[in-house]
Kinemage of the C-alpha trace (Angstrom):
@kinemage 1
@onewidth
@group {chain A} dominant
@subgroup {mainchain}
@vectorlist {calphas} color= white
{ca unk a 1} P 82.125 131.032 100.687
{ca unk a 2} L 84.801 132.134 102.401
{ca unk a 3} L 88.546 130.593 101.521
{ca unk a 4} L 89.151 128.733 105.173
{ca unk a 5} L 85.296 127.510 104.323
{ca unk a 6} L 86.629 125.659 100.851
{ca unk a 7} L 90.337 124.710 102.678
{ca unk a 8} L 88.083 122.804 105.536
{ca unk a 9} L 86.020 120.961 103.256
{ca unk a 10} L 89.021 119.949 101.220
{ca unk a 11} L 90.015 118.717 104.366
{ca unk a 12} L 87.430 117.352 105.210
{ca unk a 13} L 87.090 115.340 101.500
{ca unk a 14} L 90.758 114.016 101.613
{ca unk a 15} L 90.292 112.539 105.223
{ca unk a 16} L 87.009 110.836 104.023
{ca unk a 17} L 88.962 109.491 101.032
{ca unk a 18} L 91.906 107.929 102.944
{ca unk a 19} L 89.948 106.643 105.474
{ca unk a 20} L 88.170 104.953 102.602
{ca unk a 21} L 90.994 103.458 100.991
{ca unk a 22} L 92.710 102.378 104.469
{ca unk a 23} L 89.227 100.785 105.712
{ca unk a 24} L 89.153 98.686 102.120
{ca unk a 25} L 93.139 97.509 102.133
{ca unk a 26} L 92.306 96.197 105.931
{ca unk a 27} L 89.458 94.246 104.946
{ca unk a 28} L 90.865 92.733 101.822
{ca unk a 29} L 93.954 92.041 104.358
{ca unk a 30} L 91.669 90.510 107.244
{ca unk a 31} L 88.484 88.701 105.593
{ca unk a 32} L 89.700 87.821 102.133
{ca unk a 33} L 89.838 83.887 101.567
{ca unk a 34} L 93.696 83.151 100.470
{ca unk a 35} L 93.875 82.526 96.725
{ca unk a 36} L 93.758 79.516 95.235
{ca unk a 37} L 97.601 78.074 93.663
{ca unk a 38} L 95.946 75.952 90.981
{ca unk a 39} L 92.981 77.204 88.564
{ca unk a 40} L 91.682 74.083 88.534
{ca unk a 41} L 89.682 71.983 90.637
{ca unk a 42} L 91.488 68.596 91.633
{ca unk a 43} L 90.156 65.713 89.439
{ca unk a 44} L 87.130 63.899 90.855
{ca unk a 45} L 86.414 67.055 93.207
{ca unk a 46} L 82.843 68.953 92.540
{ca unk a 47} L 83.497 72.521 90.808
{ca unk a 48} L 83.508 75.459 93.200
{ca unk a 49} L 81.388 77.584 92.155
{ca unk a 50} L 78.707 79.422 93.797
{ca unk a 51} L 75.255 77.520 93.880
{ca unk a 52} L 71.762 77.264 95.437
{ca unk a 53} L 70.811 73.696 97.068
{ca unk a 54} L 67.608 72.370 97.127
{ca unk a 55} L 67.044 74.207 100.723
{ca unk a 56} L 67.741 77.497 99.053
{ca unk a 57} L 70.949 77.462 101.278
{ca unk a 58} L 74.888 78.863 99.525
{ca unk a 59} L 77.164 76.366 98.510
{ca unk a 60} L 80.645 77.823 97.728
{ca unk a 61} L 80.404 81.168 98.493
{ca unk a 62} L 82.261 82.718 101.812
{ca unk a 63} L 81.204 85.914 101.501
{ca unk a 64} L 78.026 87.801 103.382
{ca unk a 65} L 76.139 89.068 99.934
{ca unk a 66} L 75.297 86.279 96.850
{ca unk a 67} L 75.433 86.552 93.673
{ca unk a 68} L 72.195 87.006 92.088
{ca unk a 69} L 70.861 84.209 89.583
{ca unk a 70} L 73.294 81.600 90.404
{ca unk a 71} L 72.999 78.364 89.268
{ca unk a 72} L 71.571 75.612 91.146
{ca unk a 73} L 73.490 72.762 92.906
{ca unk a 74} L 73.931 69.554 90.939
């Protein structure tokens, strides 16, 4: 391997990284739900947590992927 060989991956490695990093900062800027000012839920208000309904169907849960062995709906 010759030395502009291991300087071109190194490039190539730090480029991949930063991309990575820049790609995850923009989607936590763009698609995150804003955060919640109180920890708990309002009095008389169902918990929001995520659950399966009857249907099989998310309740409380805006993102694409679920979490696996949530509870079901009350």
């Amino acid at each position: 391997m010759k030395l502009s060989d291991l300087a071109k991956g190194s490039w190539v490695l730090l480029g991949v990284i930063v991309a990575g990093y820049v790609s995850t900062s923009y989607v936590d800027q763009r698609l995150a739900p804003p955060a919640k000012t109180t920890s708990q839920p309002a009095p008389g208000s169902p918990a929001a947590t995520a659950c399966v309904s009857e249907d099989g169907s998310w309740k409380n849960w805006p993102w694409p992927n679920v979490p696996t062995l949530s509870p079901k709906c009350r």
